[in-house]
PAFILO-299925 format. One record per atom (N, C-alpha, C): residue in one letter; x, y, z. Coordinates in steps of 0.02 Angstrom, whole numbers, padded with zeros to 5 digits, always signed. Layout:
<rs>
AXYZ
...
</rs>
This chain:
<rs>
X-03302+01116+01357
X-03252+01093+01310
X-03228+01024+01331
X-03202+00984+01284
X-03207+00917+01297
X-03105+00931+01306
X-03115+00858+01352
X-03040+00846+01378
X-03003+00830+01293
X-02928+00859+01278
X-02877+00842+01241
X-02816+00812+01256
X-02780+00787+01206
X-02727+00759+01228
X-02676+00794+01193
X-02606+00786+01216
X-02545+00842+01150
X-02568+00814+01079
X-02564+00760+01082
X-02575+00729+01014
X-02643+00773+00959
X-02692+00800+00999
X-02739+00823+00968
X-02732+00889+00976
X-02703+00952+01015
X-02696+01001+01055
X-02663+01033+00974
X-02707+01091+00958
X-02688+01130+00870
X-02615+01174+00899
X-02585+01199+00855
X-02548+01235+00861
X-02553+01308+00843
X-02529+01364+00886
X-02548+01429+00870
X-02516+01453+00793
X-02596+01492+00773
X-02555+01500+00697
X-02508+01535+00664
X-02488+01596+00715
X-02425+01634+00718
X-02381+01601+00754
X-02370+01567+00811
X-02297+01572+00848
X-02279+01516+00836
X-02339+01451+00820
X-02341+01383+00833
X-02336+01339+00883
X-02318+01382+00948
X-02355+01344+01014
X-02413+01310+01024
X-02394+01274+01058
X-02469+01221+01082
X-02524+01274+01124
X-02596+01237+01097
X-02652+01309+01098
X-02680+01259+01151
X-02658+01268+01230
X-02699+01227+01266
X-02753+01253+01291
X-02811+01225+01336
X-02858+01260+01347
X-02838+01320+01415
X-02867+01370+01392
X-02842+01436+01407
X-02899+01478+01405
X-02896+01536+01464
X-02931+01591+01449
X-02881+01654+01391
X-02837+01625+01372
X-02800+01664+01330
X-02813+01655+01264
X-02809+01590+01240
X-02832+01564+01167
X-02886+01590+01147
X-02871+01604+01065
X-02924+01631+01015
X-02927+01588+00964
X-03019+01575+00922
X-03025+01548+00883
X-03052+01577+00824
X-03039+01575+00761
X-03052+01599+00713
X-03077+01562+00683
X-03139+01546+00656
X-03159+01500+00619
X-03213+01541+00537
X-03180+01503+00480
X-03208+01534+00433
X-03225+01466+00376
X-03280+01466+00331
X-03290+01414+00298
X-03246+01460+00241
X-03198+01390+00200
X-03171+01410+00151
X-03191+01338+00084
X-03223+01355+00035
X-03244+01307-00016
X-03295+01261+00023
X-03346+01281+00056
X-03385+01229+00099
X-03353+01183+00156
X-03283+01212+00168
X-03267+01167+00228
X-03234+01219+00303
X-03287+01202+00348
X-03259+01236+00406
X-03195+01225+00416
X-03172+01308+00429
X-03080+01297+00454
X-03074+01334+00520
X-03044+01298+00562
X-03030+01351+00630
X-02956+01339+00625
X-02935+01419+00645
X-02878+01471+00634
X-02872+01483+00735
X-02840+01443+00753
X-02828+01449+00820
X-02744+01463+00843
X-02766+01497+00882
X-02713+01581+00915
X-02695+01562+01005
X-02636+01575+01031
X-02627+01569+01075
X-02632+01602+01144
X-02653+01660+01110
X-02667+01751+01138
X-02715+01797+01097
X-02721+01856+01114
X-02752+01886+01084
X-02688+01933+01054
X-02645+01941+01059
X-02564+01939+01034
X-02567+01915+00970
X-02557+01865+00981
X-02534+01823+00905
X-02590+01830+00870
X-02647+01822+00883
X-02717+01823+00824
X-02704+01909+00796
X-02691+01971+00856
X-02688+02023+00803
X-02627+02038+00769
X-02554+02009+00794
X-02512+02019+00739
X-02536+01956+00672
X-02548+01902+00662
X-02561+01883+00615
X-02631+01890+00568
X-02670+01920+00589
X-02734+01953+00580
X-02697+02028+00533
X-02629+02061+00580
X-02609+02112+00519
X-02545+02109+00462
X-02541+02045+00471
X-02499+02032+00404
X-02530+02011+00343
X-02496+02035+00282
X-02534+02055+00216
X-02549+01977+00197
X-02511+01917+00236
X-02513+01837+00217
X-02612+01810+00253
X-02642+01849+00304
X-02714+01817+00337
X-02756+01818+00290
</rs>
């Protein structure tokens, strides 16, 4: 994985914490209308509560 800076560092998509590099972070990535989207998580926490709300 290549070095980041805060400026580039995504935010988790449930809590909105900064998703630094981590053995904790999860990535979700799904093409929507032909354009790759990654859905990045700060835990495996936050990816399954927002994974079970009726809004994913």
């Amino acid at each position: 994985m290549t070095d980041s800076t805060d400026e580039d560092t995504p935010e988790c998509r449930h809590c909105g914490d900064s998703v630094g590099s981590s053995a904790e972070q999860r990535v979700i990535t799904t093409v929507e209308d032909g354009t790759t989207v990654y859905k990045h998580f700060c835990s495996d926490d936050c990816r399954d509560i927002w994974e079970s709300s009726p809004d994913a």
